[in-house]
C-alpha distance (Angstrom), angle and dihedral (degrees) to the residues before:
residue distance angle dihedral
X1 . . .
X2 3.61 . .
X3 4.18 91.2 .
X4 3.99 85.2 65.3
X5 3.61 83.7 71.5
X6 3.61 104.9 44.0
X7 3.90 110.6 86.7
X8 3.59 87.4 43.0
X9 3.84 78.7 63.6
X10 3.33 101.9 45.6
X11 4.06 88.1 53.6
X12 3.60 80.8 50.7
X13 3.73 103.5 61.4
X14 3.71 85.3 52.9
X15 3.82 90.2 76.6
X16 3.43 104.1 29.6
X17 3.83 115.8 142.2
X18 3.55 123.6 -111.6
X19 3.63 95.3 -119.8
X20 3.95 79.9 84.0
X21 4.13 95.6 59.6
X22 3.69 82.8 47.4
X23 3.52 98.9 84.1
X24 3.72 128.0 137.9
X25 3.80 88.6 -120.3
X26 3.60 131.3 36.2
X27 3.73 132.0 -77.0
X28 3.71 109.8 -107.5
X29 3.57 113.3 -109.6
X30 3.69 119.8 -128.9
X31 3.59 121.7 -141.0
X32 3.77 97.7 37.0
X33 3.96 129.1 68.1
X34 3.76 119.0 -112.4
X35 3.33 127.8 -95.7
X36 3.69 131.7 -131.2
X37 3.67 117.3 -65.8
X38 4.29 118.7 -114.7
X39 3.61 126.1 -85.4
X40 4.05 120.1 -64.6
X41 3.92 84.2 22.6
X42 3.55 136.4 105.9
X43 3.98 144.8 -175.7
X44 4.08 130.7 -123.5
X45 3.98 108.9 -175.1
X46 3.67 116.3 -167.3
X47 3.87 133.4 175.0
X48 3.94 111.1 -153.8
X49 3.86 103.1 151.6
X50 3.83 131.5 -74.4
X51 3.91 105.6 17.1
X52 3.15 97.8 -138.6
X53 3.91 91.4 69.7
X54 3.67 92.8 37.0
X55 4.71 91.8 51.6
X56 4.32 74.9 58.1
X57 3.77 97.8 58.4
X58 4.06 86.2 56.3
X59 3.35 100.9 35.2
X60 3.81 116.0 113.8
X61 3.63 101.7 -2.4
X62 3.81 121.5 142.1
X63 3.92 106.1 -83.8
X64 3.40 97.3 9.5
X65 3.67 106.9 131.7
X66 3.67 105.0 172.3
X67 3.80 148.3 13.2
X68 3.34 127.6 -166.0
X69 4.19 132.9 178.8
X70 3.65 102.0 -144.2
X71 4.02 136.0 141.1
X72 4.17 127.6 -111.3
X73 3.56 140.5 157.7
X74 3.52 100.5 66.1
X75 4.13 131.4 97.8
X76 4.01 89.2 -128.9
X77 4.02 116.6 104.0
X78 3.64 118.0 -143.2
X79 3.63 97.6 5.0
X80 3.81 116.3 179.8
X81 3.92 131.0 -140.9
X82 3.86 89.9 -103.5
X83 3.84 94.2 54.0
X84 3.90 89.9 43.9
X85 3.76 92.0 55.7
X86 3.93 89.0 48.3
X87 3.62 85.9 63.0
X88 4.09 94.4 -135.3
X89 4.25 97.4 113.8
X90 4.03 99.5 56.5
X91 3.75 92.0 -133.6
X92 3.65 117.2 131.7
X93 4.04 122.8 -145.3
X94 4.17 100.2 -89.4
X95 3.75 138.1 -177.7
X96 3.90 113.5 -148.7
X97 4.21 115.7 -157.1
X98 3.89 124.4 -153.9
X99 3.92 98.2 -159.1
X100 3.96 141.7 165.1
X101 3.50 112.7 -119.3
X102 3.86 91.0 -160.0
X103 3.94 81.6 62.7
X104 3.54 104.8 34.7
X105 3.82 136.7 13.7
X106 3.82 130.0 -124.1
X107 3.88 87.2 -137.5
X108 4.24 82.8 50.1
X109 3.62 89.1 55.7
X110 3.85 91.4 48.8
X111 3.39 90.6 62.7
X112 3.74 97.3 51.2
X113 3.88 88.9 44.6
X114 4.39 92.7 53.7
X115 3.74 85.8 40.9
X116 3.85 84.3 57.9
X117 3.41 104.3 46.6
X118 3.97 143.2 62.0
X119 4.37 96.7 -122.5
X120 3.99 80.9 -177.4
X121 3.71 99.5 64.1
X122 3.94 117.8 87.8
X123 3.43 90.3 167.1
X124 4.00 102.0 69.6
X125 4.09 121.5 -76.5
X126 3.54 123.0 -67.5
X127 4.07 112.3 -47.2
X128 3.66 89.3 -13.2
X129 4.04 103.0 96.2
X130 3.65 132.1 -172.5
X131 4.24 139.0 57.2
X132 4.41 83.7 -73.5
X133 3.42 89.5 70.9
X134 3.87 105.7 48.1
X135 3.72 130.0 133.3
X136 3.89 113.7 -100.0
X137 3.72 141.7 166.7
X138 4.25 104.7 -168.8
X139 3.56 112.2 -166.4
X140 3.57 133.0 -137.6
X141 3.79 106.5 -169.0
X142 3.74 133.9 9.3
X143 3.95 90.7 -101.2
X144 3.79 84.8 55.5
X145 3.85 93.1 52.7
X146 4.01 92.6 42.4
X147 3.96 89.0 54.3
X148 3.86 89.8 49.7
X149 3.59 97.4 44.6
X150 4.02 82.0 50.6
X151 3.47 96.3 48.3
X152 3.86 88.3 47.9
X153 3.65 94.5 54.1
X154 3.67 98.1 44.2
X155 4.24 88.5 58.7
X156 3.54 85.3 47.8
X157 3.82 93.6 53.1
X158 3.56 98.0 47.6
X159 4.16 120.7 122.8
X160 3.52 103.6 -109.0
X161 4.17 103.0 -10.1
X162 3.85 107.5 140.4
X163 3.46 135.6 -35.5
X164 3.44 102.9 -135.8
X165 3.64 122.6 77.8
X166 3.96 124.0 -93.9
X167 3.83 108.9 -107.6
X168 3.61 103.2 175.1
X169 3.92 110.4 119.5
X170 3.91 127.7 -143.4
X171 3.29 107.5 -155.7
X172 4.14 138.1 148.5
X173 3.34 120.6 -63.6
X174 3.71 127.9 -120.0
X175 3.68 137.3 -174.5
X176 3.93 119.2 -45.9
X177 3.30 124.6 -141.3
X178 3.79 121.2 -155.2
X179 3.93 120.2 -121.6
X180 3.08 120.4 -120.2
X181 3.86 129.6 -75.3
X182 3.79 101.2 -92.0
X183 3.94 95.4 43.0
X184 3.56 85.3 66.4
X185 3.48 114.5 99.7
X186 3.66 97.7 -12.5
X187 3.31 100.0 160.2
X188 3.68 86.8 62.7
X189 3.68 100.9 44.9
X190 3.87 96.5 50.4
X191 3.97 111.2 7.9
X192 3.67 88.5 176.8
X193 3.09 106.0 61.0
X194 3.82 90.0 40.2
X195 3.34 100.5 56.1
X196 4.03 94.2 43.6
X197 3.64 83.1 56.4
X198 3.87 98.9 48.2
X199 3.78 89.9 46.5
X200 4.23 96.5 46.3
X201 3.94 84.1 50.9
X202 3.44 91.6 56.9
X203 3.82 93.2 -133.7
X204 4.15 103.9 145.6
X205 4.15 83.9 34.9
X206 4.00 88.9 64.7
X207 3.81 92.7 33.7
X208 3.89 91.6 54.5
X209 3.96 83.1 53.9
X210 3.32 103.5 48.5
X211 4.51 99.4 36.9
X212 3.77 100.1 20.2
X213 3.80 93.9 -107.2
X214 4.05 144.3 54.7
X215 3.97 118.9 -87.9
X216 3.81 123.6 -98.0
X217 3.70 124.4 -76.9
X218 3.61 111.7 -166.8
X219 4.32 129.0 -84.5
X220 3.96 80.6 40.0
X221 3.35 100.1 136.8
């Protein structure tokens, strides 16, 4: 479904206002990995489905700096949106946060990601099908992996949760390579189309089943 939408995209980024290059931190740059984030900050990279869902969930929250669309968990380098969909790189559709961890927790932003995500679903998330649209949680240091492994086992534990397993995997993270310029954002650069794409896929439907309430949409505080 969402690939209906995506030349109109494209076209789209060619008339996007400046107000979006004005950021207070830089654009990501496609084609080359990013790099490691300033002093007193960290990253959290998460894969949860279509990324331009999963930049929402981040989006605004207290000590978030950053949120970038991007690709990792495959061997390819560079790979593009088109070879990502084919399936042929390994990578898997991932959002990468810059955050403050004086402001904001990585064990807070596991919670937003689960919340956000379908951990039952080995087949992809929601309407999004295929291995590019798994659930992840990639690590960046052993604290990271202990608080996801945590987190993991606490869902698992609950009374009455789910009664399928949890498939999402925590495993090492890799290099991440920023989407391309008009997946960035999206939900900002064309909210229509977004949000009929988020509601055809069923997305906040499932969520609402699963946690008891619809996923995070950005400036949710």
């Amino acid at each position: 479904m969402r690939s209906q939408l995506l030349l109109s995209a494209m076209l789209l980024q060619l008339s996007v206002t400046l107000s979006f290059a004005a950021a207070t931190s830089p654009a990501p740059k496609f084609g080359a990995p990013t790099a490691a984030p300033a002093a007193g900050l960290q990253k959290a990279t998460f894969a949860g489905g279509c990324f331009w869902c999963m930049e929402t969930a981040f989006e605004g929250l207290p000590g978030v700096k950053s949120v970038i669309s991007g690709y990792t968990g495959g061997p390819e380098r560079n790979p593009t949106y088109e070879q990502v969909s084919a399936k042929t790189t390994g990578h898997a559709e991932s959002v990468q946060i810059t955050f403050d961890p004086k402001l904001i927790t990585y064990a807070q932003l596991l919670d937003v990601f689960w919340h956000n995500t379908d951990p039952t679903d080995n087949g992809g998330q929601f309407c999004d099908r295929g291995p590019e649209y798994r659930s992840q949680i990639f690590y960046h240091d052993t604290a990271q992996k202990k608080l996801a492994e945590d987190s993991k086992r606490a869902i698992e534990s609950a009374p009455h949760r789910f009664k399928q397993p949890l498939v999402t995997k925590i495993v090492a993270a890799t290099d991440f390579w920023p989407a391309e310029e008009y997946h960035q954002d999206f939900y900002k650069k064309d909210p229509g189309r977004y949000h009929e794409y988020r509601a055809g896929c069923g997305r906040d439907r499932r969520l609402t089943e699963l946690w008891g309430k619809p996923g995070r949409q950005g400036g949710e505080k």
